[in-house]
C-alpha positions in Angstrom: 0.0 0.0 0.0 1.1 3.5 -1.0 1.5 6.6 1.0 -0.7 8.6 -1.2 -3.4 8.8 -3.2 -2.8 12.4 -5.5 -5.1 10.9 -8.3 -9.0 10.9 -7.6 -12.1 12.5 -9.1 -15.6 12.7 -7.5 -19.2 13.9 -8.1 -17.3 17.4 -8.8 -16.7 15.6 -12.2 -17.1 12.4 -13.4 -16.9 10.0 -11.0 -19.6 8.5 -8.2 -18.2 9.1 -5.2 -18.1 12.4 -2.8 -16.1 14.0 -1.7 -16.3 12.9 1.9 -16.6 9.4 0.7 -13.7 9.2 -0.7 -11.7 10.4 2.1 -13.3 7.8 4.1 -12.5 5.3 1.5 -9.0 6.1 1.6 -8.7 6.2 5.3 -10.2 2.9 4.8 -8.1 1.4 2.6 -4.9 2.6 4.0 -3.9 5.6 2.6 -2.5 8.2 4.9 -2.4 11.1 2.2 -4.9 12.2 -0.7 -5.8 14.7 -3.3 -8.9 15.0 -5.0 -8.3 15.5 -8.9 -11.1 16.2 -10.2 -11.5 17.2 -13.9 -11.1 21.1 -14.7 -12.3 22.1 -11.3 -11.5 21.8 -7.8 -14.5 22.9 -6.5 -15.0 19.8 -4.1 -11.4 20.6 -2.7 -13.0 22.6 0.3 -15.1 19.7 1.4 -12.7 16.9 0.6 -10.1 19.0 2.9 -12.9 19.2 5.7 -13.5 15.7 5.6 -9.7 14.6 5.8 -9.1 16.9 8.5 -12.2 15.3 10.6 -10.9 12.2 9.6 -7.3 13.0 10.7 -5.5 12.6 7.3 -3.3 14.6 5.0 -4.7 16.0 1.9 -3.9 18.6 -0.3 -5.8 20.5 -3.0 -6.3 19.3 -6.7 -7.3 19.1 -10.2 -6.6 17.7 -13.5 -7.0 19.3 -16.6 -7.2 18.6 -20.4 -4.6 20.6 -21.8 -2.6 21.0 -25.4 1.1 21.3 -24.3 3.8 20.8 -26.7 2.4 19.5 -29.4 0.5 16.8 -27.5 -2.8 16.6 -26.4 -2.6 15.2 -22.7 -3.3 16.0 -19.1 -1.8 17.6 -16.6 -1.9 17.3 -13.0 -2.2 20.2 -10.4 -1.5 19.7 -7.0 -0.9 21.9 -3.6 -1.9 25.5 -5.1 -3.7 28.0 -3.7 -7.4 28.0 -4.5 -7.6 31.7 -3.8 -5.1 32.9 -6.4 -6.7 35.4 -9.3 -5.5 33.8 -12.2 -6.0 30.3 -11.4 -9.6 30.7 -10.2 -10.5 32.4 -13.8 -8.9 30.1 -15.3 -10.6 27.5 -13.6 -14.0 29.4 -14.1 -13.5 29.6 -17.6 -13.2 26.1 -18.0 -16.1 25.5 -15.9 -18.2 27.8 -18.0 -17.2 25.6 -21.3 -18.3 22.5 -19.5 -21.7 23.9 -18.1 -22.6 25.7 -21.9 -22.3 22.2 -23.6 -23.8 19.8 -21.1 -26.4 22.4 -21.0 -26.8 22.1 -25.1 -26.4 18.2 -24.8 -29.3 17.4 -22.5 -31.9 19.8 -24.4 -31.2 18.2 -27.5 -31.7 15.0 -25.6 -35.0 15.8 -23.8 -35.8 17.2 -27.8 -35.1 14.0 -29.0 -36.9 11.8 -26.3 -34.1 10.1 -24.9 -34.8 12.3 -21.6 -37.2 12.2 -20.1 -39.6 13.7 -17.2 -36.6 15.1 -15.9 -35.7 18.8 -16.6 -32.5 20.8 -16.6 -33.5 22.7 -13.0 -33.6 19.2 -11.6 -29.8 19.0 -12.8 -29.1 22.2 -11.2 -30.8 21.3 -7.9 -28.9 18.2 -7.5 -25.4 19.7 -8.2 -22.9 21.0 -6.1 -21.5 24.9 -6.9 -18.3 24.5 -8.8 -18.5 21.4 -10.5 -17.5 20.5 -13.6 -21.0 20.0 -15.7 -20.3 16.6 -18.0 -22.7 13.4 -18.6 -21.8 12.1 -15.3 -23.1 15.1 -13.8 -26.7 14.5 -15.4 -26.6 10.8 -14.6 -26.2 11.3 -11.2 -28.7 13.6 -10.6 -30.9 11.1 -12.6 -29.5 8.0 -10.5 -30.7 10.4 -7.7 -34.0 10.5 -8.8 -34.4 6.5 -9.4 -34.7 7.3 -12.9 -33.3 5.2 -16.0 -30.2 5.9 -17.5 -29.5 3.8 -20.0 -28.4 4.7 -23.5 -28.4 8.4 -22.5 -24.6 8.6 -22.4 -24.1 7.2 -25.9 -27.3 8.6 -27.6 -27.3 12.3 -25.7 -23.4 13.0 -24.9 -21.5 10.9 -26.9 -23.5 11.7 -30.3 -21.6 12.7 -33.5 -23.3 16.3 -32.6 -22.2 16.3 -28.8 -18.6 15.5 -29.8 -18.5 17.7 -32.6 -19.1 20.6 -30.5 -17.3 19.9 -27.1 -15.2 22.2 -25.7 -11.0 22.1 -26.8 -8.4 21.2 -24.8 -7.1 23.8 -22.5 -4.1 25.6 -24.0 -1.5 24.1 -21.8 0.4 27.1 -21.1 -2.0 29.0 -19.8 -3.0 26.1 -17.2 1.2 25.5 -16.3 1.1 29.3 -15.5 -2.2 29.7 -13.5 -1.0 26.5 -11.3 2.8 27.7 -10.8 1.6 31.6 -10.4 -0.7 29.4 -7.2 2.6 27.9 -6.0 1.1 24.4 -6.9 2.8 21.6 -8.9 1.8 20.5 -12.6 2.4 17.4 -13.9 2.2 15.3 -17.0 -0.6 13.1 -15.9 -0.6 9.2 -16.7 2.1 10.1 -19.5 1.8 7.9 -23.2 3.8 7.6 -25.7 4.5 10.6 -27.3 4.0 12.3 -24.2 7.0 10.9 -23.0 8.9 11.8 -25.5 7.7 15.3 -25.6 8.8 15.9 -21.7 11.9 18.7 -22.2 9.7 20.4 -24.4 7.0 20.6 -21.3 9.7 21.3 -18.8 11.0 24.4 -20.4 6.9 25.5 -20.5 6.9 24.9 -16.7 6.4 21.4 -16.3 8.0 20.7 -12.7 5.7 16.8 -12.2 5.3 13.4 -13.9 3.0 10.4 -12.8 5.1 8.4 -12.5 2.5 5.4 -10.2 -0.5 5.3 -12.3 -2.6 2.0 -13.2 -2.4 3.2 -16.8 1.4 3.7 -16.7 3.0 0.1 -18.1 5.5 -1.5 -16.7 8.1 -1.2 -20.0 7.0 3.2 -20.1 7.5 3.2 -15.8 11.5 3.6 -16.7 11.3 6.2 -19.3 8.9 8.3 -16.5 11.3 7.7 -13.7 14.2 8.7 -16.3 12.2 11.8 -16.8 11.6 12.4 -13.3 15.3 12.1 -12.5 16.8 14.1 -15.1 14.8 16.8 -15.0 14.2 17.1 -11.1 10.0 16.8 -11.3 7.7 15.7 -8.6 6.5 12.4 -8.7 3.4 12.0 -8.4 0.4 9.5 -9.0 -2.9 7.8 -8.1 -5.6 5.2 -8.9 -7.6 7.7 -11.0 -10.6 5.9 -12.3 -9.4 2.7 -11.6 -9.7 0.7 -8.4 -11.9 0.6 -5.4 -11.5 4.8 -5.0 -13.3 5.0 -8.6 -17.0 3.8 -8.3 -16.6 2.2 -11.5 -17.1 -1.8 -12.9 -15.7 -3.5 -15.9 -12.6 -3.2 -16.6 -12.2 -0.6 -14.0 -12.9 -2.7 -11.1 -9.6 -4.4 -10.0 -7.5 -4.3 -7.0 -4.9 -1.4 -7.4 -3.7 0.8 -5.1 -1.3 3.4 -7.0 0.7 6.7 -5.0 3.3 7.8 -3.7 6.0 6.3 -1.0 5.5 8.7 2.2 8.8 10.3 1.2 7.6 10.9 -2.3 4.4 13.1 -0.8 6.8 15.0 1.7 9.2 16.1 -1.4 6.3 17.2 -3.0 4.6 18.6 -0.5 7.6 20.6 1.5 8.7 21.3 -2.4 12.5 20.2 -1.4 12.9 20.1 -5.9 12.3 23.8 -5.9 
């Protein structure tokens, strides 16, 4: 079992679990640190700090967002910033707004076409937390909430050729790696592929100062080139169980035994920000 868990997402996103859950979880599990990542927001950050507090834990404040960032379309990690800073809350808002507009968009074209139903866009609202991130988990959940059906709404509503023609671009990558380092946070290349790999100087001299480099979607033959990374360039590890494992709320494929993070040493570096 890992120190830390710097990888999760909640009903702030698109995920099944809250906040307070999910610290409970982790207590539960093991885990003696945690960050809630949830996706272009960290809206649930106030009450997932609460909760670890009152559960006597360490946590630390989090998102993730989708971001364009040398050349590669990829996400990036944001941990330990200050919520309060200017530039990072607009930034954050802005993304926010994005999300809201087309879920918003979505779900009228699916009560239009029949596939919702006796469920309106105020019940949504009702059911939602301020400051999160509006997607089709959002909707489902407020729909689970209600007892109602849910199937085929994801596929027919959000994921039509319409709803993906229209979503939102990737965050210009940049702009996030400032916001998050102006908030004296750290920003990492988040479950890195391929090419993101490869494309790690180039995000380094943009500001990059993290890699996951403990993340169930990080194979074993890439885990050298990460730590390489990590090494050479003097970034924060950092990782989690994201959507997989026991923290995620999800089945299928998503529902195995992992418990991804960081070594207790590993969160202090990051935390007491001994790499600078």
């Amino acid at each position: 079992m890992k120190f830390a868990n710097l990888h999760l997402h909640s009903t702030f996103s698109d995920a099944r679990f809250t906040p307070l859950e999910l610290v409970r979880i982790g207590k539960a599990l093991g885990y003696k640190a945690l960050a809630l990542t949830d996706h272009d927001t960290d809206g649930g950050c106030g009450q997932f700090l609460a909760a670890a507090r009152e559960e006597g834990i360490e946590a630390i404040t989090g998102a993730e967002f989708y971001g364009r960032l040398a050349d590669v379309r990829c996400h990036l990690t944001a941990l330990d910033f200050d919520q309060n800073d200017p530039t990072l809350r607009a930034f954050i808002q802005k993304r926010c707004d994005l999300a809201y507009a087309h879920t918003e968009a979505c779900f009228r074209r699916g009560v239009e076409q029949g596939f919702i139903q006796d469920f309106t866009w105020q019940e949504v609202l009702d059911l939602t937390w301020d400051g999160t991130w509006f997607c089709s988990a959002t909707v489902l959940n407020a729909m689970r909430a209600k007892k109602l059906p849910t199937g085929g709404i994801h596929k027919n509503v959000f994921r039509s050729p319409e709803a993906l023609a229209t979503a939102p671009d990737y965050a210009d990558g940049e702009e996030a790696i400032r916001a998050v380092r102006k908030a004296g946070g750290v920003i990492a290349l988040a479950h890195p592929g391929e090419k993101g790999v490869t494309r790690v100087p180039a995000m380094v001299e943009l500001g990059l100062n993290g890699i996951e480099t403990d993340h169930p979607s990080v194979p074993e033959e890439r885990l050298p080139l990460c730590l390489e990374a990590a090494e050479r360039f003097g970034l924060y590890r950092c990782g989690g169980t994201d959507h997989t494992g026991p923290m995620s709320g999800n089945g299928g494929q998503y529902a195995i035994p992992v418990f991804n993070g960081l070594t207790e040493e590993e969160f202090f570096i990051l935390k007491e920000r001994r790499l600078g």
